[in-house]
SELOBA-506310 format. One record per residue: residue in one letter; residue number from 1; x, y, z of N, C-alpha, C in turn. Coordinates in nm, 4 decimals. Layout:
('a' NUM (X Y Z) (X Y Z) (X Y Z));
...
***
This chain:
('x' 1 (8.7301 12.2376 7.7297) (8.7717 12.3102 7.8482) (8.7472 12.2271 7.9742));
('x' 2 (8.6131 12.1514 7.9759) (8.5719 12.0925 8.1045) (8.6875 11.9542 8.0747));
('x' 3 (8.7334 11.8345 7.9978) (8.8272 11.7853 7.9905) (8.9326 11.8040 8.0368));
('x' 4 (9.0333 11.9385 8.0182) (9.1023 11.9763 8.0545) (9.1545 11.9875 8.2493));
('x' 5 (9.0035 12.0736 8.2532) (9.0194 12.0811 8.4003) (9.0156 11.9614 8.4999));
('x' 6 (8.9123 11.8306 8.3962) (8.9800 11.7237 8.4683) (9.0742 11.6738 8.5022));
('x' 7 (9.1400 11.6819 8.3771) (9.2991 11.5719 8.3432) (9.4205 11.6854 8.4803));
('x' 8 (9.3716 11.8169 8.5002) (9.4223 11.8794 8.6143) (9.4391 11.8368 8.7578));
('x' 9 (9.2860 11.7762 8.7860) (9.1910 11.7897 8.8727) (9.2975 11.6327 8.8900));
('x' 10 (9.2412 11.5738 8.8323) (9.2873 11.4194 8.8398) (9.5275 11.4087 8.8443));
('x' 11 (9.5062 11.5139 8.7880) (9.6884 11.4902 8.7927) (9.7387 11.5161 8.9299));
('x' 12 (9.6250 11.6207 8.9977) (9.6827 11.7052 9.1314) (9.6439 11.5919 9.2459));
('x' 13 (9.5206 11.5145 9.2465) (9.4985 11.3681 9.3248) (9.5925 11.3081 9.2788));
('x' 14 (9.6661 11.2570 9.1472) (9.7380 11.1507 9.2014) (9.8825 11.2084 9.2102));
('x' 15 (9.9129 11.2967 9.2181) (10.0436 11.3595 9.3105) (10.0029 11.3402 9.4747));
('x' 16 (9.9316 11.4364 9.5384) (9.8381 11.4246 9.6451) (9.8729 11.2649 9.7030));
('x' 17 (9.7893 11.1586 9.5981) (9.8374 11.0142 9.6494) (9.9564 10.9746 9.6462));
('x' 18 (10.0200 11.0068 9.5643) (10.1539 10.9723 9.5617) (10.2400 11.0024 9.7148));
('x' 19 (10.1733 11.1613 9.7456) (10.3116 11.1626 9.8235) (10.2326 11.1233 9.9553));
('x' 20 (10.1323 11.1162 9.9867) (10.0470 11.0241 10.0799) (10.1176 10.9212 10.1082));
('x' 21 (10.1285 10.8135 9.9886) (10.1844 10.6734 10.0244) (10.2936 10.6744 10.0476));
('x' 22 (10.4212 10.7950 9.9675) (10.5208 10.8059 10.0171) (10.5527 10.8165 10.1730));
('x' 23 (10.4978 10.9545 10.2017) (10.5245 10.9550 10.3507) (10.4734 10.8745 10.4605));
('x' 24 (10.3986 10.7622 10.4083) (10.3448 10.6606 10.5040) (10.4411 10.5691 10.4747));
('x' 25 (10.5225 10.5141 10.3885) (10.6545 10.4405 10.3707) (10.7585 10.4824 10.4331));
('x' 26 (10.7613 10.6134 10.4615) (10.8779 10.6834 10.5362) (10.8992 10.6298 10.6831));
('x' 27 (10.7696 10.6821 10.7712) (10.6806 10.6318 10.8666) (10.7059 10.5171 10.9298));
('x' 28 (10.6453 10.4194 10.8357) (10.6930 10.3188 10.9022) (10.8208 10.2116 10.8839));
('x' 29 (10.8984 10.2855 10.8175) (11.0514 10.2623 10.8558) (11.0991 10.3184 10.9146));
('x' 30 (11.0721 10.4243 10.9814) (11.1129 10.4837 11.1406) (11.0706 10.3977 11.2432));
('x' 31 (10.9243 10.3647 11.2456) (10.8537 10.3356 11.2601) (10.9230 10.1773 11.3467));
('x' 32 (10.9903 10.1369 11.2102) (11.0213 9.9786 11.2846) (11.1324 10.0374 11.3417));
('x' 33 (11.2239 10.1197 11.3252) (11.3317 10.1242 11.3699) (11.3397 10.1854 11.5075));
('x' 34 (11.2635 10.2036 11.5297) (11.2308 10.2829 11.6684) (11.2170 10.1199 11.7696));
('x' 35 (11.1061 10.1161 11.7401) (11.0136 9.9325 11.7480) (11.1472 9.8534 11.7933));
('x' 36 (11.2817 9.8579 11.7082) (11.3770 9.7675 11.7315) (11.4458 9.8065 11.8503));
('x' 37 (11.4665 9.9280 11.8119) (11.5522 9.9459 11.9273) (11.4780 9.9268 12.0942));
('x' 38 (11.3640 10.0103 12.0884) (11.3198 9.9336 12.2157) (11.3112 9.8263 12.2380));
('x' 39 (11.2847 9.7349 12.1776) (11.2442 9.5942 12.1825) (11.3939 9.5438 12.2316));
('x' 40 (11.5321 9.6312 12.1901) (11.6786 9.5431 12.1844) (11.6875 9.6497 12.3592));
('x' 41 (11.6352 9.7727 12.4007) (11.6699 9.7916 12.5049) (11.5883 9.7106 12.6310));
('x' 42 (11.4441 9.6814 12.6120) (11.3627 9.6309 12.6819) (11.4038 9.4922 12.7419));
('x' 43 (11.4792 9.3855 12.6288) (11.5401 9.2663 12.6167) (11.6519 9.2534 12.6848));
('x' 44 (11.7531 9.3417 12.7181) (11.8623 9.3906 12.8208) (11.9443 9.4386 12.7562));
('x' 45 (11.9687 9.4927 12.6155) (12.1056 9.4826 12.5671) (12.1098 9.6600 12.6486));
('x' 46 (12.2883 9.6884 12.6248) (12.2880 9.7760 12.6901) (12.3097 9.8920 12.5463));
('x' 47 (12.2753 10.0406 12.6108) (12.2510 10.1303 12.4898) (12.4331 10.1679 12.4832));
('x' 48 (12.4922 10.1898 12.4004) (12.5812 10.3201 12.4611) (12.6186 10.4110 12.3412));
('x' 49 (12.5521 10.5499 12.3695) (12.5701 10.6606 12.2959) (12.7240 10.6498 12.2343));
('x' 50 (12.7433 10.6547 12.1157) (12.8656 10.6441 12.0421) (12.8904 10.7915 11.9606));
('x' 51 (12.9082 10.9113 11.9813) (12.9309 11.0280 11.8772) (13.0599 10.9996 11.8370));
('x' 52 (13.0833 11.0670 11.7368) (13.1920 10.9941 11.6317) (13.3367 11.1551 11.6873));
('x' 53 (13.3555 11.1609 11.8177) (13.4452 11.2769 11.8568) (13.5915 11.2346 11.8577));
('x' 54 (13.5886 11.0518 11.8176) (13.7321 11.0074 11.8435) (13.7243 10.8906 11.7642));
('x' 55 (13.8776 10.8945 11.6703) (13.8851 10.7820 11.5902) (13.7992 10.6363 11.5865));
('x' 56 (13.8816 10.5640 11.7079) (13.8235 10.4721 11.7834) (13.6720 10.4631 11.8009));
('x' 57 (13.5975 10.5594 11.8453) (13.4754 10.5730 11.7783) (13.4033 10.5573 11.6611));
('x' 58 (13.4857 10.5965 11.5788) (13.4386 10.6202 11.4458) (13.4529 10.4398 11.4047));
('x' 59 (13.5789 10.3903 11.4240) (13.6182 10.2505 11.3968) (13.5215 10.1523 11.4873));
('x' 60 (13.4928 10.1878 11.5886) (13.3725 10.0620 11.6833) (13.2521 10.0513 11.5924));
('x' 61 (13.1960 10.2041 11.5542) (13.0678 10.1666 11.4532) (13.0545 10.1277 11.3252));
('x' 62 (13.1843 10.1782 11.3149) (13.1881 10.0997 11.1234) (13.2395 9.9671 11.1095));
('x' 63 (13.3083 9.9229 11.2381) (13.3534 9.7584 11.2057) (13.2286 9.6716 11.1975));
('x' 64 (13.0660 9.7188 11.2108) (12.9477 9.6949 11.2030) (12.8840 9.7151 11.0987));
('x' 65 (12.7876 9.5826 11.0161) (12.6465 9.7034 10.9404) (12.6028 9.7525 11.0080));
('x' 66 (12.5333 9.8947 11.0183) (12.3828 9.9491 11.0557) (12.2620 9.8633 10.9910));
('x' 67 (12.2239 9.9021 11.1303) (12.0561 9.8230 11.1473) (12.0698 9.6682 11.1477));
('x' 68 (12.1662 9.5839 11.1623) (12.1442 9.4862 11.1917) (12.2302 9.4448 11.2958));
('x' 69 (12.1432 9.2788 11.3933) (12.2572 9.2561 11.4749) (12.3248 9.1712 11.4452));
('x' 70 (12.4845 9.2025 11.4573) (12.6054 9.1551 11.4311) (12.5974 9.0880 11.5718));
('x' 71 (12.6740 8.9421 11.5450) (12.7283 8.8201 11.6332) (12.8480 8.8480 11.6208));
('x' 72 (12.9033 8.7877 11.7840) (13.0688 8.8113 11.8078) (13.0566 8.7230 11.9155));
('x' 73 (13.2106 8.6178 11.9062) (13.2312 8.5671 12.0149) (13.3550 8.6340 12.1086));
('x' 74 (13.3318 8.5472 12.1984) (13.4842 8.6515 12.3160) (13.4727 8.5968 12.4509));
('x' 75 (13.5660 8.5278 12.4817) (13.6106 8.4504 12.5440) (13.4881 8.3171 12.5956));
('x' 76 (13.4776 8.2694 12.4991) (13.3803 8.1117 12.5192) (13.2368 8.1856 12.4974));
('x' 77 (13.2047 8.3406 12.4920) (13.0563 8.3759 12.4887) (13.0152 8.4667 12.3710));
('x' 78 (12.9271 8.3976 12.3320) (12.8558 8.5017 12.2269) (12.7226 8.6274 12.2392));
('x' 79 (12.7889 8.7590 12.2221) (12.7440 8.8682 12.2115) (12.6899 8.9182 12.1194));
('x' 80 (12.5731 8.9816 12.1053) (12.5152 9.0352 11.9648) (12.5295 9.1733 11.9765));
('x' 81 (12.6030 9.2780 11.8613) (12.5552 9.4072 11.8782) (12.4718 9.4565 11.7867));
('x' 82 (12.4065 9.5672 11.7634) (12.3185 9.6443 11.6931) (12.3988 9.8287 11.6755));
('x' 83 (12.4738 9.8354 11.5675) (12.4262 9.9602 11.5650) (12.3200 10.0727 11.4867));
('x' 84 (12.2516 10.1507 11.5424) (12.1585 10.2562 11.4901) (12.2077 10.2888 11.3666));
('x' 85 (12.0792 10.3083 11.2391) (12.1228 10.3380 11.1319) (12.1606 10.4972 11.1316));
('x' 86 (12.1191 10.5313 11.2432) (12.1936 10.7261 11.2361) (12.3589 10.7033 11.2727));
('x' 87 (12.4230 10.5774 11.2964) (12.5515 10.6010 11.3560) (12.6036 10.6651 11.4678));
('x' 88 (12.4338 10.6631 11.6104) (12.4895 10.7246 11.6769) (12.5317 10.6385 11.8388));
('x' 89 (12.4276 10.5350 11.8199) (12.4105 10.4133 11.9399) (12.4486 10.3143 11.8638));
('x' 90 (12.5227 10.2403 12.0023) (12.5333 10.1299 11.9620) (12.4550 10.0144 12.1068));
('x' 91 (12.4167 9.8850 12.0444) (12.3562 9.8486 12.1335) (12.3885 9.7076 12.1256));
('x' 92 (12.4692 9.6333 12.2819) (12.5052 9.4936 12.3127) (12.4395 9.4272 12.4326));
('x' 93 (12.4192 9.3165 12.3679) (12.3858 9.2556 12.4385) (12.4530 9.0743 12.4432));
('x' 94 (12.4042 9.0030 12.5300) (12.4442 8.8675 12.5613) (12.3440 8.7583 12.4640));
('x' 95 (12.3462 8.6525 12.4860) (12.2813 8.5002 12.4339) (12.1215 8.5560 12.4589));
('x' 96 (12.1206 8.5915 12.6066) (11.9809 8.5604 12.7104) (11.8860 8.7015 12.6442));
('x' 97 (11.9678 8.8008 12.6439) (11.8930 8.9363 12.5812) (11.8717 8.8946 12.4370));
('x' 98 (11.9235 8.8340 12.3576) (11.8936 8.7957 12.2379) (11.7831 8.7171 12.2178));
('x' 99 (11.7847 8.6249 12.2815) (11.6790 8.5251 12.2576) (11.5294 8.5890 12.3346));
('x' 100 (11.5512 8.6800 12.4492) (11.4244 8.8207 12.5039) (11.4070 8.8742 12.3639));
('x' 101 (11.4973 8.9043 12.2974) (11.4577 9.0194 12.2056) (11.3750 8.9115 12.0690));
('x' 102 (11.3819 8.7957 12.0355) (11.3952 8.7290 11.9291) (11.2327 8.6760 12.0146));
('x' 103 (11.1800 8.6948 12.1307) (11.0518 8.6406 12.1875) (10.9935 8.7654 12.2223));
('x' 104 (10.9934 8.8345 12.2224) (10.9172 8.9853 12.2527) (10.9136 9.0456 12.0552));
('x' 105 (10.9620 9.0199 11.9953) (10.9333 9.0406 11.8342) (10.8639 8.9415 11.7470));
('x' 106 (10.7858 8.8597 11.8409) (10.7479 8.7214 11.7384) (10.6487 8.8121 11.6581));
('x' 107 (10.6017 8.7745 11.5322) (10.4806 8.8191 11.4585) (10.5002 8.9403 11.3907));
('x' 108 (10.6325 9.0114 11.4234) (10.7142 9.1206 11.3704) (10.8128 9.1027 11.3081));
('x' 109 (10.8527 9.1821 11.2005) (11.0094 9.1965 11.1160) (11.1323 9.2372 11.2108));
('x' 110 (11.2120 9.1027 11.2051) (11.3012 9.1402 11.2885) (11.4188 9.1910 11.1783));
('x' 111 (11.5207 9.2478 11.2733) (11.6291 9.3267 11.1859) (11.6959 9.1689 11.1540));
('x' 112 (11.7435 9.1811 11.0570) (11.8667 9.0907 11.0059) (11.9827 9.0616 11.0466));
('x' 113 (12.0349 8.9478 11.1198) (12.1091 8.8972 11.1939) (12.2563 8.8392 11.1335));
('x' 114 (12.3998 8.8851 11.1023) (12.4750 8.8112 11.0822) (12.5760 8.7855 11.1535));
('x' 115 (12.6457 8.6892 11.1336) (12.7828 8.6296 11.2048) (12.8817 8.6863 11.1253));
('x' 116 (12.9612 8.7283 11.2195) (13.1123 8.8061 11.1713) (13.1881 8.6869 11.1934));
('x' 117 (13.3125 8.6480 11.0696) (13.4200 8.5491 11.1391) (13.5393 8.5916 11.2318));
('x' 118 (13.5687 8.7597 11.1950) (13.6834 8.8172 11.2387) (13.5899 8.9030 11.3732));
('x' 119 (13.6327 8.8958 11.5038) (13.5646 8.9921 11.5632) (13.6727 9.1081 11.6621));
('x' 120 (13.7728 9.0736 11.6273) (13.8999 9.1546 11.7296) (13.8776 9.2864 11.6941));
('x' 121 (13.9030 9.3230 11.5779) (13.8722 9.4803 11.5437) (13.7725 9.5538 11.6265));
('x' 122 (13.6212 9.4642 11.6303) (13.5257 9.5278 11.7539) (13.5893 9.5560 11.8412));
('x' 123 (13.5857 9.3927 11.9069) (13.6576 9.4188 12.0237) (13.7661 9.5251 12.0762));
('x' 124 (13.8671 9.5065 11.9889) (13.9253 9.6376 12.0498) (13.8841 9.7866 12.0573));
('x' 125 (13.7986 9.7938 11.9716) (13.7609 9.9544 12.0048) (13.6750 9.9339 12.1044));
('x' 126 (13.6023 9.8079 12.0718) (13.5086 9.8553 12.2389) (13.5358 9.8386 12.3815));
('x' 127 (13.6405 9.7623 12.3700) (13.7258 9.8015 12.5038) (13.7784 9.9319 12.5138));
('x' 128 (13.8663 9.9530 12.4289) (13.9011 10.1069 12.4315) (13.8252 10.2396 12.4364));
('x' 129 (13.7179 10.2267 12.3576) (13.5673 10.3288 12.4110) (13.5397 10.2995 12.5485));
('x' 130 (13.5108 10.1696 12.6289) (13.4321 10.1750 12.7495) (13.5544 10.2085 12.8605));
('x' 131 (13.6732 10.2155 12.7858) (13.7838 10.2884 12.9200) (13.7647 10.4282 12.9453));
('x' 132 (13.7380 10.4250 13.1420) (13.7144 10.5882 13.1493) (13.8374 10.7196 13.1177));
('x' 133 (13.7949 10.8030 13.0608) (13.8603 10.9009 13.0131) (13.9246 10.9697 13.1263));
('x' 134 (14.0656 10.9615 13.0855) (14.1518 11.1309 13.1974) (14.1302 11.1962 13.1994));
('x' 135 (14.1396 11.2488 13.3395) (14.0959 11.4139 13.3556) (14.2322 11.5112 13.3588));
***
């Protein structure tokens, strides 16, 4: 009987631990992702709220991975964007905010950085998003 109530005793701690370590894994992958984004607003890039209320919308954030920053050139200059893994910000910046953001993260996991070869598709939606809307 006293066996028993161990192998209980001991099953209910390591559930208990289990979901302990779980939700501390959760944590701090918010955790960095939070971390990034300030670090990419602090650095200069600019934020801009993206809700998905119009095609073109929907197409600016998906011509992107989430959570990493995507490289784009356009006209002789290279731009990095970031969009949020919720799909709801997107965040650009220049050379100079990049290399702020790549020196304000030393000693930290930075997000993963790639080069796009095709970048017009961005481009055009994000011209077309940052045009002001008719009234």
């Amino acid at each position: 009987m006293l066996r028993r109530k161990d192998s209980i005793y001991a099953a209910l701690l390591f559930i208990f631990a289990a979901l302990l370590l779980h939700g501390c894994a959760g944590g701090q992958n918010t955790q960095q992702v939070v971390r990034t984004e300030y670090f990419l607003q602090e650095a200069g890039f600019q934020k801009w709220d993206v809700n998905m209320e119009t095609p073109k919308r929907q197409a600016l954030l998906n011509s992107i991975p989430k959570g990493k920053i995507t490289t784009f050139e356009k006209g002789g200059l290279t731009y990095h964007a970031y969009a949020d893994e919720g799909g709801q910000a997107l965040y650009v910046g220049d050379d100079a905010a990049y290399q702020k953001y790549v020196s304000m993260s030393r000693g930290r996991k930075l997000c993963e950085r790639v080069t796009t070869p095709d970048s017009s598709q961005f481009w055009s939606c994000f011209d077309e998003v940052q045009k002001p809307r008719g009234r």
